[in-house]
C-alpha positions as CSV (number, residue, x, y, z in Angstrom):
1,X,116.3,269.2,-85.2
2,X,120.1,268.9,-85.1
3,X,120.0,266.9,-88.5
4,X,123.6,267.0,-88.9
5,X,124.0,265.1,-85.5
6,X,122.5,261.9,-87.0
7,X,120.9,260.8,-84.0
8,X,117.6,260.3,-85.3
9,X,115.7,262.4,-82.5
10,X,116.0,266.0,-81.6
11,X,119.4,267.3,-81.0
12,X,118.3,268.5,-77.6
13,X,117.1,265.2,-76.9
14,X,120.0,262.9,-78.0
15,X,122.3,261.6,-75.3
16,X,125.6,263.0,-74.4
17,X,127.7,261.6,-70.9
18,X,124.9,259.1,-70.1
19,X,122.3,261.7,-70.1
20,X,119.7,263.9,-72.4
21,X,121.5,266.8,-73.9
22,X,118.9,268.9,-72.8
23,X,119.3,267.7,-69.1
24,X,123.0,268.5,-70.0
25,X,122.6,272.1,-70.4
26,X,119.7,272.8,-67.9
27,X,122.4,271.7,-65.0
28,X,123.9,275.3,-64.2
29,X,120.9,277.0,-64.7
30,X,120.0,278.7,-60.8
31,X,116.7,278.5,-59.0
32,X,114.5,280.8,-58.7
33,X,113.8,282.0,-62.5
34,X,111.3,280.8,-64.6
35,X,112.7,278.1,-67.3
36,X,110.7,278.1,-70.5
37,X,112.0,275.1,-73.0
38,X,111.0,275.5,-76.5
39,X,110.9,272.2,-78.3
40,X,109.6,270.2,-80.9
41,X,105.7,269.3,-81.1
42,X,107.0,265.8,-80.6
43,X,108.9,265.9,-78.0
44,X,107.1,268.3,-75.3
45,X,106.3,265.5,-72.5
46,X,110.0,264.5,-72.7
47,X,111.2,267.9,-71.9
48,X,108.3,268.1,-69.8
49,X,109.8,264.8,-67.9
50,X,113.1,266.8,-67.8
51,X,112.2,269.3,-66.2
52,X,108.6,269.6,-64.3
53,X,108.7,272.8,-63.4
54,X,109.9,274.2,-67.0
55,X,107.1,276.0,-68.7
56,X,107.3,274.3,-72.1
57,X,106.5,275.6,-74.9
58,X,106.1,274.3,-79.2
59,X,109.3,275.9,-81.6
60,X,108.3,277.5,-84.5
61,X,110.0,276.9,-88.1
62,X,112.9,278.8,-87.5
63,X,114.9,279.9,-84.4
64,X,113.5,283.5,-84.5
65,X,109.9,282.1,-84.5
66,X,111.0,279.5,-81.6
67,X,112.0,282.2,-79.3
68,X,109.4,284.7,-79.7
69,X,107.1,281.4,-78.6
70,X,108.8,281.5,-75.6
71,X,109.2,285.2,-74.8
72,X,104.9,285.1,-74.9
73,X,105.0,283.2,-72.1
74,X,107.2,284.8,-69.5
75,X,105.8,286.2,-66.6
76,X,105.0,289.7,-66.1
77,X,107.7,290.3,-63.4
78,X,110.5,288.9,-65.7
79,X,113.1,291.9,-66.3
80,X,116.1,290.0,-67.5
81,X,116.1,287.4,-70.5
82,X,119.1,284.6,-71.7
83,X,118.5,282.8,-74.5
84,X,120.5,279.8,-74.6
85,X,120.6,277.0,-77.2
86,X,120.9,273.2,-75.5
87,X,123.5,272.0,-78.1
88,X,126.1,274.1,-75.7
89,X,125.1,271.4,-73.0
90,X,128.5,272.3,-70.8
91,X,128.2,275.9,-70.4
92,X,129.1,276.4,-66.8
93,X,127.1,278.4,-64.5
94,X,129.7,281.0,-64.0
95,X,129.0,282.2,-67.8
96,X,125.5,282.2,-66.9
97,X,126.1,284.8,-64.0
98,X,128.2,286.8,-66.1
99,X,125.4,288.2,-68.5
100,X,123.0,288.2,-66.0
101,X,125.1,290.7,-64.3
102,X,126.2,292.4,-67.6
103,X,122.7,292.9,-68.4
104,X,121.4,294.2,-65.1
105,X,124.4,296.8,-64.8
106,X,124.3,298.0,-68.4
107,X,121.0,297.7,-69.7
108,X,122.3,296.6,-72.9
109,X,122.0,293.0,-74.7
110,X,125.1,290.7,-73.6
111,X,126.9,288.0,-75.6
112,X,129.8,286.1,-74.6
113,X,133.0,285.7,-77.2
114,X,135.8,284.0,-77.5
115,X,138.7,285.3,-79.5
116,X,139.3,283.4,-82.7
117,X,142.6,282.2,-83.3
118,X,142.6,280.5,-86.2
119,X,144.1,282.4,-89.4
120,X,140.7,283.6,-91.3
121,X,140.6,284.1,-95.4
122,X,137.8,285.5,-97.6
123,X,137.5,283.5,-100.6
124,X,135.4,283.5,-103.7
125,X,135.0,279.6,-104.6
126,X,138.5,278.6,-104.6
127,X,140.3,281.5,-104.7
128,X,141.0,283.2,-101.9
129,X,141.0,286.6,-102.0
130,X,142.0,288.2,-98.9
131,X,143.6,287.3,-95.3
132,X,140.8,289.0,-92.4
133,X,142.0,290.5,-89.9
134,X,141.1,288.2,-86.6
135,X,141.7,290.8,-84.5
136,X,138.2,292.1,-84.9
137,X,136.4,288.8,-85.0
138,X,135.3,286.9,-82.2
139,X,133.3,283.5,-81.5
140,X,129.7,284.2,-80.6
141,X,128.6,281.6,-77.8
142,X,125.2,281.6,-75.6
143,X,123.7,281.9,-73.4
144,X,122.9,285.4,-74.8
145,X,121.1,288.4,-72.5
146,X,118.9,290.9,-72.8
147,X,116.9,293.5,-71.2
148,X,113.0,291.7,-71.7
149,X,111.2,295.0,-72.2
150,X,113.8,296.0,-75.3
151,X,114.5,292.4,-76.2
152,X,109.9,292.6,-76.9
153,X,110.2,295.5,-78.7
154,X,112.9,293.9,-81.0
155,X,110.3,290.9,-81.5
156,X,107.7,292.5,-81.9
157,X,109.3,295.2,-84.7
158,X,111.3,292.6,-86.4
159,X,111.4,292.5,-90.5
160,X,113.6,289.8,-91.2
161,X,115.1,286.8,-89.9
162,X,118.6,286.9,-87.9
163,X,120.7,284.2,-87.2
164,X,120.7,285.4,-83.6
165,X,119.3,287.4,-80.5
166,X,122.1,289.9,-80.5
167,X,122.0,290.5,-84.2
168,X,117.5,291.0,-84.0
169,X,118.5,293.1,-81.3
170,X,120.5,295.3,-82.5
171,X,118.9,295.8,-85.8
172,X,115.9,297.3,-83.8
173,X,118.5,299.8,-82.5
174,X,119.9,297.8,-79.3
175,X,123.4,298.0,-77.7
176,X,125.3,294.4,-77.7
177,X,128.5,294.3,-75.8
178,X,130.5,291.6,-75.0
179,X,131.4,289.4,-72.0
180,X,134.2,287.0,-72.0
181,X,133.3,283.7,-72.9
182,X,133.8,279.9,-72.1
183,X,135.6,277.0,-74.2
184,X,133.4,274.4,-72.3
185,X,130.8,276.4,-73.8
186,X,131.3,275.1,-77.7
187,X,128.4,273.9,-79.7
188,X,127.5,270.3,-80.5
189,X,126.7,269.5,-84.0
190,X,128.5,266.8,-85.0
191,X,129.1,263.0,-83.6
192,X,132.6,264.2,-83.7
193,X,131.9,266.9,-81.5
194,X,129.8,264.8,-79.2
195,X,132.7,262.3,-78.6
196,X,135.0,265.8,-77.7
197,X,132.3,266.1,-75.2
198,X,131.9,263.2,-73.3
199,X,135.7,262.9,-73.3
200,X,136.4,266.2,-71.8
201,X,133.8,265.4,-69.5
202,X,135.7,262.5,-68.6
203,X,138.6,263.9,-68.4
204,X,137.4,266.6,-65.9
205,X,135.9,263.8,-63.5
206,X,138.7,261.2,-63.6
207,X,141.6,263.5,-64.1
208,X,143.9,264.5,-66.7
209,X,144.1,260.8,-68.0
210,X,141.3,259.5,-69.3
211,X,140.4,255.8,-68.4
212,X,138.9,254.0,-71.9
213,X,138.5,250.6,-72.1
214,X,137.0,248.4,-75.2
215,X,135.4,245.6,-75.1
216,X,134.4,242.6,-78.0
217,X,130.9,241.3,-78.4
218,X,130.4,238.3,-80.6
219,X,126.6,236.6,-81.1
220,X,125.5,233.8,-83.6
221,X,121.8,233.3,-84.6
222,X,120.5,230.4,-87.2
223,X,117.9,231.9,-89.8
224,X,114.1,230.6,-89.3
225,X,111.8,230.6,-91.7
226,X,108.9,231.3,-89.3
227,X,109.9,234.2,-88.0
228,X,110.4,238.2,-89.1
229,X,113.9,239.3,-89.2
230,X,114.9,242.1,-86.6
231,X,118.3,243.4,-87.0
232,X,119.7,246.2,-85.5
233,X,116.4,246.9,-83.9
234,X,114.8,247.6,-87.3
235,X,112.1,245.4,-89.2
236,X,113.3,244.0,-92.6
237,X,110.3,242.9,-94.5
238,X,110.5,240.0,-97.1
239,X,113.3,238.7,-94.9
240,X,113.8,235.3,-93.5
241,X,114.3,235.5,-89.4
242,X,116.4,234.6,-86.7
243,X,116.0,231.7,-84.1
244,X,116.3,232.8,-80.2
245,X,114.7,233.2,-77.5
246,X,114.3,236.9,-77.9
247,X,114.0,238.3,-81.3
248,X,117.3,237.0,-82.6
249,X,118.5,240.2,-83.1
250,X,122.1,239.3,-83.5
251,X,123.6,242.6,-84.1
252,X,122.2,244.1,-80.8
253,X,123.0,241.5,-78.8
254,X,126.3,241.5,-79.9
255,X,126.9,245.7,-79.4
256,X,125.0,244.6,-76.1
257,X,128.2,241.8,-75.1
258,X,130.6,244.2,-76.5
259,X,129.7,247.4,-74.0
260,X,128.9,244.8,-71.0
261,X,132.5,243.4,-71.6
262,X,134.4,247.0,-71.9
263,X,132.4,247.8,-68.7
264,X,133.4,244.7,-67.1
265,X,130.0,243.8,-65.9
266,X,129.5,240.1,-67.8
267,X,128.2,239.6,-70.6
268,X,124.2,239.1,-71.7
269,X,124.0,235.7,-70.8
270,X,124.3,236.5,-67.4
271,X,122.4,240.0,-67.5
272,X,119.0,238.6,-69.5
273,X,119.3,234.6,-69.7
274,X,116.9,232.8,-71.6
275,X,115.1,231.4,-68.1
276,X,113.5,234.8,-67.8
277,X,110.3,235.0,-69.0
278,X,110.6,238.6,-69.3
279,X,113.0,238.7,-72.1
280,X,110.8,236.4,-74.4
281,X,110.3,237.7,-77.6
282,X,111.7,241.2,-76.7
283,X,113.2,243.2,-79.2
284,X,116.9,244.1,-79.4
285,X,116.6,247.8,-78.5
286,X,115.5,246.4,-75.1
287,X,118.4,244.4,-74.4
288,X,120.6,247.6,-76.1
289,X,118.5,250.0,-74.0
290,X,118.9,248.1,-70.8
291,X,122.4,247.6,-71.2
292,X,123.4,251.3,-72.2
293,X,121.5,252.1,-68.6
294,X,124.1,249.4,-66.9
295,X,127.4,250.4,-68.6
296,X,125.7,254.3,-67.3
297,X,125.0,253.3,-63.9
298,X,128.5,251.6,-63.9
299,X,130.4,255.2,-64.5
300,X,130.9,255.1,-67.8
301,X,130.0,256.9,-71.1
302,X,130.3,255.1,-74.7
303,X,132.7,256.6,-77.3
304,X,131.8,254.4,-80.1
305,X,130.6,251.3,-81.3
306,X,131.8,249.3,-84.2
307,X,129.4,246.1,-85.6
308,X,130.4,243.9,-88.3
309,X,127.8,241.7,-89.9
310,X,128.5,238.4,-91.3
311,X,126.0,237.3,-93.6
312,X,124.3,236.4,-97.2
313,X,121.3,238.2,-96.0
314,X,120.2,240.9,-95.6
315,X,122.4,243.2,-97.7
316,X,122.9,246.1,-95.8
317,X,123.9,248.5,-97.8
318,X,120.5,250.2,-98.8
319,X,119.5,250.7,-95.1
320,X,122.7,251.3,-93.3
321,X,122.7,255.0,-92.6
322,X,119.1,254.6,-91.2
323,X,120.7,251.5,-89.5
324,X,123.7,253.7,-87.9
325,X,121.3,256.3,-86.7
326,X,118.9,253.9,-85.2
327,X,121.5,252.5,-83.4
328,X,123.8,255.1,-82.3
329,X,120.3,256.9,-80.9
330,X,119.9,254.0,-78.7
331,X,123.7,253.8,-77.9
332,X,124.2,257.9,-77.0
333,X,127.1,257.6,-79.2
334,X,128.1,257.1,-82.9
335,X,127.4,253.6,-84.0
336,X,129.2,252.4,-87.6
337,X,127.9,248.8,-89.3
338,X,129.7,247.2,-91.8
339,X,128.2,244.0,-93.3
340,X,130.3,241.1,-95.4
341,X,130.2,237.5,-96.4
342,X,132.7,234.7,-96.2
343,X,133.1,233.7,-99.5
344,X,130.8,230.5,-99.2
345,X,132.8,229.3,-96.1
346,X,131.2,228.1,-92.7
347,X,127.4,228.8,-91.4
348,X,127.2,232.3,-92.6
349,X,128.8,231.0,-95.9
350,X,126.1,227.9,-96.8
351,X,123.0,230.8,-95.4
352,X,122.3,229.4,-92.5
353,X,122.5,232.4,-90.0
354,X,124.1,235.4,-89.2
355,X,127.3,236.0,-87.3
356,X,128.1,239.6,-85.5
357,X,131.1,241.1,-84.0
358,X,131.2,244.2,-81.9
359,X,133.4,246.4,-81.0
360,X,132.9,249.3,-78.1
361,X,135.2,251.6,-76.3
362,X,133.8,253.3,-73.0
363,X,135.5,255.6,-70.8
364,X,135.0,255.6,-67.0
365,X,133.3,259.4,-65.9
366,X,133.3,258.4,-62.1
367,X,135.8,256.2,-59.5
């Protein structure tokens, strides 16, 4: 589920470089094998819509369970097996074609390493008790390949849970050796280590200089007692509305000016005036969603956004993590909100609407 992520869908599902992760990491993958994508109940039509001639399959509660879901529906010919999770979107196809061919000239199970470099210490609590050896120790990336006949029998034997393929494999009496690995191939948990992705993306399609830009976003909407409020693309209940003609949603239509203006393409005015028909009534995330497409379309990826709400109401504080995650889902990329008054001055000051400013830094991914 990718939890730690906070993109408020599946990992696998959450955008990295203008696309799905999942479409991320299914790039290097060659023709001619059969793909089987295990994934969330919720979310099978959408890999499904990723990839159409993927045999998908539902996860189970733990990684073990999810694999051996999709191990029962290879096909009969399959001889070779790589398991490979879709938060390492950017492992290139050469590591791919490395454990194939370690695991069809050995007959063992494959993993590829990376040597750690980093000083290692074994600690109890605070103290630390000994320096480890990193000579011995190595990174453990995927994708991760085994023969299929074995790689069954280690399924279908298997006591206890393992926090990998190699590790199940082994315990049923398997040989793992090692292949060298890839640093493209590191692991995305974090926003942090979703920015180091779409920068080094970036930087490998624009050069060694990465072209950012930012952009400001400013909108302004009076508060109207007949209508429900929409910020941020969420409902607030009990709340008095905005005036527009959309939903008022000032804090996506400013995000919205703030990417158009970093991706120099205008500003929402000019993309969705208030003459077309189509926009009335519509909801922020439509405006946001629409607009993430453009700044996409235009060669660019979003780093961040930054939103500050000016305001009496609503108080933000209760709701703003499910706020950020909302938003930065929509976005692809880490959205903060900060919310303040000012100090009874102006139209925000006497409550009589809302004032936003946004903040977004893009970097160009294609000339």
């Amino acid at each position: 589920m990718g939890s730690r992520l906070g993109a408020g869908v599946p990992k696998a599902f959450a955008w990295v470089a203008g696309q799905p992760m999942l479409a991320r990491a299914l790039t290097p993958i060659p023709e001619g094998v059969q793909l089987v994508i295990v994934a969330p109940a919720s979310h099978l039509a959408d890999a499904l819509a990723l990839a159409p001639a993927a045999t998908v399959v539902v996860g189970g509660e733990t990684r073990q369970a999810s694999v051996a879901a999709g191990l029962g529906v290879l096909e009969p010919g399959i001889r070779t097996v790589l398991v490979h999770d879709a938060a390492r979107a950017f492992a290139p196809a050469e590591l791919f074609e490395r454990v194939i061919a370690a695991v069809e000239s050995t007959g063992d199970g494959v993993i590829p390493v990376l040597p750690v470099s980093d000083t290692i210490k074994r600690v109890d609590g605070e103290q630390v008790l000994e320096t480890v050896d990193r000579s011995a120790l190595v990174h453990v990336q995927t994708p991760q390949g085994f023969p299929r006949g074995a790689l069954d029998v280690a399924y279908a034997t298997a006591l206890n849970d393992h926090t990998d393929d190699a590790a199940l494999f082994a315990a049923s009496g398997g040989t793992v050796i090692t292949v060298p690995g890839d640093a493209s191939a590191h692991k995305i948990t974090t926003p942090a280590d979703l920015r180091r992705a779409e920068l080094e993306l970036a930087e490998l399609k624009v050069g060694s200089s990465v072209d950012s830009r930012t952009g400001v976003g400013i909108d302004v909407h009076a508060y109207a007692d007949d209508r429900e409020l929409w910020l941020g693309g969420l409902y607030w209940p009990d709340e008095v509305g905005l005036a527009g003609h959309s939903d008022g949603d000032a804090l996506c239509h400013a995000i919205c000016d703030a990417l158009l203006s970093a991706a120099g393409l205008g500003d929402i005015g000019a993309r969705f005036g208030t003459d077309d028909p189509r926009f009335a009534g519509a909801h922020g995330e439509v405006f946001l969603t629409e607009t993430v497409a453009l700044v996409t379309g235009a060669g660019f990826v979003v780093n961040n956004v930054a939103a500050q709400v000016v305001a009496t109401h609503p108080r933000l504080g209760t709701r703003r993590a499910e706020l950020e995650a909302h938003l930065s889902a929509l976005v692809g990329a880490p959205v903060s909100v900060a919310g303040t008054t000012s100090d009874g001055l102006g139209f925000t000051g006497r409550g009589q609407g809302v004032a936003v400013v946004a903040n977004a830094l893009v970097v160009q991914t294609a000339r």
